[in-house]
C-alpha positions, 0 to 999 in steps of 0.5 A, a space after each residue: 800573107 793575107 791569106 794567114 791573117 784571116 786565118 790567124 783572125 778566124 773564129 774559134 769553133 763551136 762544139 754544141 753539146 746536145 742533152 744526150 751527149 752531154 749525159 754520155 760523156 758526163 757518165 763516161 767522166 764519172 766513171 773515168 774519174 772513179 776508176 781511174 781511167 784515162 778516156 783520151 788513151 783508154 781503148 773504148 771496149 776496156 771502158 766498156 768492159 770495166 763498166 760491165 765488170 763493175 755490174 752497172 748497165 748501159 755499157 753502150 752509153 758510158 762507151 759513147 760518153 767515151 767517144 764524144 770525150 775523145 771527139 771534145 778533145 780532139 776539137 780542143 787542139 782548134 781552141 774549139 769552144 763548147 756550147 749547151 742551151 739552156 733547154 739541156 741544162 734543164 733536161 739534165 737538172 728535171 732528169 737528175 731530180 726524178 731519178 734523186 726521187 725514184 732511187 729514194 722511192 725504191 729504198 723504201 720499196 715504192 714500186 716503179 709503176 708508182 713513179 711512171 704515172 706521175 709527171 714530171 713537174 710534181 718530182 719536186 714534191 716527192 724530195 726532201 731538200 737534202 735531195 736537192 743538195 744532192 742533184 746540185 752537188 753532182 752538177 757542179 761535180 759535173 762541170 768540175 770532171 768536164 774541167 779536169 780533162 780541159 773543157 770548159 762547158 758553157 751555158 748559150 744564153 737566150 737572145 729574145 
């Protein structure tokens, strides 16, 4: 009897997503999304092959997108809960931000070793705020693909 009570007192568990995981499976979302595929049933090489099919790079990482999904859902059925620092959630947005200004670079037939010698915090200054609307759409586009398949991402504050 004791022994069910700690138990049943226990604390969830805590999946803490790293930047790179949490970019595969927001790929691995996205395209799941679009296509209409179900990462907690699709085979990971269909993923895979659906990726390549579409003519996009990278399959490896909307492949491993697929298997952290898998992961994430599983630990759901432990009421698991799902944890980012605040350092990942600024790699993504600073990431989101300079990729947003190098696909409109290249639309205009900038070349990329024009964009490889700038740093990353004078991104900023090469984005129309239109651009900025476009980064902050897609991340709360991100949250929102997490919630559809039941996972709610959060970011861990700070203690200092």
């Amino acid at each position: 009897m004791e022994n069910s009570v700690q138990q049943t007192m226990a604390a969830a568990p805590v999946v803490f997503l790293d930047t790179n995981a949490l970019h595969y499976a927001a790929l691995a979302l996205s395209f799941a999304a679009a296509h209409g595929l179900d990462l907690a049933t699709a085979d990971v090489a269909a993923v895979g092959a659906a990726v390549q099919s579409k003519g996009l790079g990278a399959k490896k990482y909307y492949e491993k997108g697929t298997w952290i999904i898998r992961y994430l859902l599983r630990r759901a059925s432990d009421n698991a809960e799902y944890y980012y620092s605040p350092v990942t959630g600024l790699e993504l947005l600073c990431g989101d931000l300079k990729g947003e200004a190098i696909t409109r670079a290249a639309g205009i037939g900038v070349p990329n070793r024009w964009f490889s010698h700038i740093p990353e915090e004078e991104f900023r200054m090469h984005l129309e705020p239109d651009g900025y609307t476009c980064v902050e759409t897609r991340r709360t586009n991100v949250d929102a693909l997490f919630q559809a398949v039941g996972i709610t991402l959060n970011e861990r504050q700070l203690d200092i």
